[in-house]
C-alpha positions as CSV (number, residue, x, y, z in Angstrom):
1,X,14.3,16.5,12.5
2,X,13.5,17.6,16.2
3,X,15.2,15.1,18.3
4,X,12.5,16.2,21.2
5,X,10.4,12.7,22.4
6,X,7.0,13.6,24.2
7,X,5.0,11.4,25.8
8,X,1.9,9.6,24.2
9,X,-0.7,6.6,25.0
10,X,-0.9,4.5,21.9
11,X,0.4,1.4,23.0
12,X,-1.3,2.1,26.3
13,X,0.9,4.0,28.8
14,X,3.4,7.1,28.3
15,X,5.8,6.0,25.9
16,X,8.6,8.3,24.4
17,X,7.6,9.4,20.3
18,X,9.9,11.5,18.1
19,X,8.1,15.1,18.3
20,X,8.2,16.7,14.7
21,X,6.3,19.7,13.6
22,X,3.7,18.2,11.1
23,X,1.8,19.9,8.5
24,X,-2.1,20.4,8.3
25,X,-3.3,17.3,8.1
26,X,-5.6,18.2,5.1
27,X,-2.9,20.1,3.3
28,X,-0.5,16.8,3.8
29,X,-3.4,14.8,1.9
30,X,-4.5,17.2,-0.6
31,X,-0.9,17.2,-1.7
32,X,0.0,13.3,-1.9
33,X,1.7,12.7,-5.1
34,X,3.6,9.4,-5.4
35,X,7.4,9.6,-5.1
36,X,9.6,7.7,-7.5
37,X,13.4,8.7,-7.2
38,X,15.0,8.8,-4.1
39,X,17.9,10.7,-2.1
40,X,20.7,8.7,-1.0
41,X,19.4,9.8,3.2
42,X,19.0,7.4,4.7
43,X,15.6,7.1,7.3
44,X,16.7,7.3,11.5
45,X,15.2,4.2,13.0
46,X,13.1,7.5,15.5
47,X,11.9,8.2,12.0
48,X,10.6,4.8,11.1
49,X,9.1,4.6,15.0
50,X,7.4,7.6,14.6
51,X,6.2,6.1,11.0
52,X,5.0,2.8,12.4
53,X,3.2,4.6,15.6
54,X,0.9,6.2,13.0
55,X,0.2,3.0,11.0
56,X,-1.0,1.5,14.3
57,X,-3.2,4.7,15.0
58,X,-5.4,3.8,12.2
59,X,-9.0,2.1,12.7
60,X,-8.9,-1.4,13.3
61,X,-11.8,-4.2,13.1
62,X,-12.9,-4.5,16.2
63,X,-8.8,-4.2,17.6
64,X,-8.0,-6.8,16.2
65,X,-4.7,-5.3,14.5
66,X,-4.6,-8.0,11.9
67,X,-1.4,-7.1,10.1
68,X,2.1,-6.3,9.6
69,X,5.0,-4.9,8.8
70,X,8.3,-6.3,7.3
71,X,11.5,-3.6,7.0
72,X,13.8,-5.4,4.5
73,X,17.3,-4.2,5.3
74,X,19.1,-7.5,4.4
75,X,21.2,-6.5,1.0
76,X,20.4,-10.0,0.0
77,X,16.6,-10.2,-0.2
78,X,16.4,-7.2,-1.9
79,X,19.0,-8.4,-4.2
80,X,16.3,-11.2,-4.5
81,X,14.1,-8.8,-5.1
82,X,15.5,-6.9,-7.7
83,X,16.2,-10.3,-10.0
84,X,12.2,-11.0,-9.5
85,X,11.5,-7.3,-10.5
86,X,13.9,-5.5,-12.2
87,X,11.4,-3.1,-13.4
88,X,10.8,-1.6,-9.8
89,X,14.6,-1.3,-9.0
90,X,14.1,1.8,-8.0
91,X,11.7,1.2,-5.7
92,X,13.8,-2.1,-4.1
93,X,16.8,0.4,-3.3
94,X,15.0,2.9,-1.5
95,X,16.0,4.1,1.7
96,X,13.2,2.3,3.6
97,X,11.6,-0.4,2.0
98,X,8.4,-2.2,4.1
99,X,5.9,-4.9,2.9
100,X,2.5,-4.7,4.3
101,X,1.3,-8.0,5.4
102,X,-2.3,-9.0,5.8
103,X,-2.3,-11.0,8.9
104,X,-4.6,-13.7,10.6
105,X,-1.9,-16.0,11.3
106,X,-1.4,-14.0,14.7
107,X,-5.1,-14.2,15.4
108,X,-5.3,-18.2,14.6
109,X,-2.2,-18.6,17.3
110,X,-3.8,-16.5,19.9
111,X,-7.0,-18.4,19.5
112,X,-5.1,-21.6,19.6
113,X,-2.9,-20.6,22.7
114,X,-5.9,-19.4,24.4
115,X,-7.9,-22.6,24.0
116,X,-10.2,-22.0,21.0
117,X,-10.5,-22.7,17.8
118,X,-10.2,-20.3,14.4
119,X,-13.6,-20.3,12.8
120,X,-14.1,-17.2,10.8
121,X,-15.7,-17.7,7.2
122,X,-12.0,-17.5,5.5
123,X,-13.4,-14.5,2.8
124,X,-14.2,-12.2,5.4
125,X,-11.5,-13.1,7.2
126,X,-9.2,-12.0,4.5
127,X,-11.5,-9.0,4.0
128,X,-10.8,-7.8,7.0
129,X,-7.0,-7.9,7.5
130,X,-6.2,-6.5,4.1
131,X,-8.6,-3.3,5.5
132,X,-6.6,-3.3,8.1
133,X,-3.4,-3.3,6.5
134,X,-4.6,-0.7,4.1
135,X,-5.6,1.7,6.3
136,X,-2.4,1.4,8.4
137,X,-0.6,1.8,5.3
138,X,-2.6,5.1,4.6
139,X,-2.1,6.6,7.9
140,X,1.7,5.4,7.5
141,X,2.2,7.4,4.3
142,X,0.0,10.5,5.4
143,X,2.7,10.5,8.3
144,X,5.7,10.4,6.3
145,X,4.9,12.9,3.6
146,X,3.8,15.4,6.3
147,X,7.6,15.4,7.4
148,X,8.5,15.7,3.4
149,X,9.0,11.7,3.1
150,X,8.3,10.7,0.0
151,X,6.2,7.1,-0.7
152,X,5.3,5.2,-3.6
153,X,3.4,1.6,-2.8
154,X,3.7,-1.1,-5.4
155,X,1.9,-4.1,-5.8
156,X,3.4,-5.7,-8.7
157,X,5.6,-7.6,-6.1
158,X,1.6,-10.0,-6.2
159,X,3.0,-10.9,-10.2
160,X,5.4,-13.4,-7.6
161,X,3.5,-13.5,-4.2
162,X,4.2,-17.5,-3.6
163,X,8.1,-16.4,-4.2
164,X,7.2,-13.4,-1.8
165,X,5.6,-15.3,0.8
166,X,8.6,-17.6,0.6
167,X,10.9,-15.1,0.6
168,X,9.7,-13.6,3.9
169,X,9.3,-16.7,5.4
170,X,5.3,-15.8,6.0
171,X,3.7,-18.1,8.0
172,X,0.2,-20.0,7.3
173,X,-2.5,-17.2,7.9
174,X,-0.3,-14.3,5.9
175,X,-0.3,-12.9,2.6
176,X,1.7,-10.1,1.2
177,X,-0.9,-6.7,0.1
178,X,1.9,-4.7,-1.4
179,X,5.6,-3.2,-1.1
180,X,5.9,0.6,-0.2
181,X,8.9,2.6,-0.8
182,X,10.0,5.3,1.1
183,X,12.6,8.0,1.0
184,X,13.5,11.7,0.8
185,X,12.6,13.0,-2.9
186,X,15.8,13.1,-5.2
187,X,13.6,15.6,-7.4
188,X,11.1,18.7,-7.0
189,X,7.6,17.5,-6.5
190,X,6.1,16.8,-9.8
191,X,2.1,18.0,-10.7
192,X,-0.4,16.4,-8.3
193,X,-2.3,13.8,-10.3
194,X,-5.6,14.8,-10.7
195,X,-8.6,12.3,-9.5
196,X,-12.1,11.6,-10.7
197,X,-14.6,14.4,-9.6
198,X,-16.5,14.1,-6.3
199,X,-19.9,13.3,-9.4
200,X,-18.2,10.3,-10.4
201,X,-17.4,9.0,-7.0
202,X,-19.9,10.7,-4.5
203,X,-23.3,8.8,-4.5
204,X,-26.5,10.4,-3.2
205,X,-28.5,8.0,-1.1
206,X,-28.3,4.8,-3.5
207,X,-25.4,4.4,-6.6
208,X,-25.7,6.7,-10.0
209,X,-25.5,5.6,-12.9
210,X,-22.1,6.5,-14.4
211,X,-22.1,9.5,-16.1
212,X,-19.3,8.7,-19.1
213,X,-19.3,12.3,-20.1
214,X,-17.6,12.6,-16.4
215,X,-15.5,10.3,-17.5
216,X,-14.8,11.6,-20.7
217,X,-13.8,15.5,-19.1
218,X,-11.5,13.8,-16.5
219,X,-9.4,11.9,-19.5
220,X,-8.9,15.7,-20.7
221,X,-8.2,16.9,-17.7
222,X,-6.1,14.2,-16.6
223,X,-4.0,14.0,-20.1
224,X,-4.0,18.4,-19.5
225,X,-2.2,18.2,-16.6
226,X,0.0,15.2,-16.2
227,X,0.2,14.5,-19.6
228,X,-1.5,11.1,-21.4
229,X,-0.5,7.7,-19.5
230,X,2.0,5.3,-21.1
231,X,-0.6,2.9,-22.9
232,X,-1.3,-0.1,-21.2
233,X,-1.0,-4.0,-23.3
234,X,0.2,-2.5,-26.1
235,X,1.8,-5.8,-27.4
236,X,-1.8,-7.2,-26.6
237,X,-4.0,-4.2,-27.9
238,X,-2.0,-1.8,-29.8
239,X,-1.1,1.8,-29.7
240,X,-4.4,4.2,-28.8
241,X,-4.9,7.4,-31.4
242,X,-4.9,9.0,-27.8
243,X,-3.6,7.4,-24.6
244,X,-5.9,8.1,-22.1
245,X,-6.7,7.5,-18.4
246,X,-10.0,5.4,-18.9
247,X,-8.5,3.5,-21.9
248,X,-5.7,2.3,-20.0
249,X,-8.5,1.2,-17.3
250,X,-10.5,-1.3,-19.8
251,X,-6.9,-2.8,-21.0
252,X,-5.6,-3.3,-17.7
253,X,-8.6,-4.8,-16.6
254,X,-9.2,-7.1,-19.6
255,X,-6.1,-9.3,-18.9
256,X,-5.3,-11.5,-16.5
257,X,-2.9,-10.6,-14.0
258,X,-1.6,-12.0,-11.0
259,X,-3.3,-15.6,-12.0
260,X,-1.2,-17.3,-8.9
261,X,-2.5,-15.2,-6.4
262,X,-5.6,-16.9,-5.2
263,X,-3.0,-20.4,-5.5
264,X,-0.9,-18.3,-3.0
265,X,-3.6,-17.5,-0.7
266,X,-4.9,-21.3,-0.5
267,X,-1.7,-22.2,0.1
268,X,-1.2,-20.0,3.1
269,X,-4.6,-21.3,4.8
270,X,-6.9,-18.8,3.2
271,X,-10.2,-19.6,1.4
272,X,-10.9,-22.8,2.9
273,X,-14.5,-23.7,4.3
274,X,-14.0,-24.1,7.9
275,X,-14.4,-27.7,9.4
């Protein structure tokens, strides 16, 4: 990487940013594939600055920034980690491991150290900061794969989000969104996994109905490319004549995951009706 710092405004006045010699920013999200096996290179802490400065360039409700990030370095929590999910190991060791945290917690104390109390409806309160989160996240990962990074966010670390929440010691008004890994690609980059077309997703003036022949093409096209998905449940539903993308939608969807969540958010201040 350039070493080369030029001068840019995001947090206000000139302040030094690793330079790099980025992609098209189209190409860079055309190309996002996630990234599952990682090189042993470590990530620079200019790296990781110049990671975070884009995850704060993203949009914001009204500025209100309302989320962050936690680096977990300490060998120990992700030890932790790897006991509560040993089935994303590989995404626990990776070079540069953040959780994205939904935040109001800063918001409450600012309103309580400025003399006012916290009285947003608690829904759209928690609306709001995971949108936030999201689209730093987003802006995060377009920034790291346009200097050959590779990501990979996780959210089954929610199957445990009160151990999570304990774990990083979040305070009353936070609530873990996901994990994301990050980390120079061990492998050559795999097929891009193909989406739903724009006529399944792009609406004209008021919602379509869906058009399951749409549906029906993509599952080809998806199983064409990238091969048919691993089916979902089967324990729970049994093995499919055909895995396909849209199959493993219905049986994801039909069971109940994550049941603790919502006990998780309560529990860290959210969802209550305001006094």
């Amino acid at each position: 990487m350039n070493k080369q710092r030029t001068e840019h405004l995001r947090y206000g006045s000139p302040s030094a940013i690793p330079a790099v010699e980025s992609r098209k920013t189209i190409d860079t999200l055309l190309s996002h594939q996630s990234c599952r096996a990682f090189s042993d290179q470590p990530i620079d802490d200019e790296v990781k600055q110049l990671l975070f400065a884009a995850a704060q360039s993203a949009p914001s409700k009204s500025n209100l920034q309302q989320f962050s990030f936690i680096d977990v370095n300490c060998s120990s929590i992700r030890a932790e980690l790897i006991q509560l999910f040993p089935s994303i190991r590989w995404a626990l060791e990776a070079p540069m491991l953040i959780f994205i945290i939904g935040d109001t917690h800063r918001t409450q104390e600012i309103n309580r150290v400025r003399n006012h109390t916290f009285r947003w409806e608690q829904t759209d309160a928690f609306l709001n900061a995971t949108v936030d989160a999201s689209l730093a996240l987003a802006f995060m990962i377009a920034a790291a794969e346009s200097i050959s990074i590779g990501t990979c966010p996780v959210s089954k670390v929610r199957e445990s989000s009160e151990a999570i929440a304990k774990l990083l010691k979040l305070p009353i008004g936070a609530f873990p969104i996901c994990a994301c890994a990050f980390g120079y690609p061990q492998n050559e980059a795999q097929p891009i996994s193909p989406r739903l077309p724009q006529s399944v997703i792009v609406h004209r003036d008021h919602y379509q109905p869906i058009n399951f022949s749409e549906i029906d093409r993509y599952d080809q096209t998806y199983n064409r490319i990238a091969g048919p998905p691993k089916a979902r449940y089967p324990e729970k539903f049994g093995e499919p004549n055909q895995s396909t993308w849209s199959d493993n939608v219905a049986r994801q969807t039909a069971v109940l995951e994550r049941p603790d969540f919502r006990d998780m958010c309560e529990s860290q201040g959210l969802f209550r009706k305001q006094s």
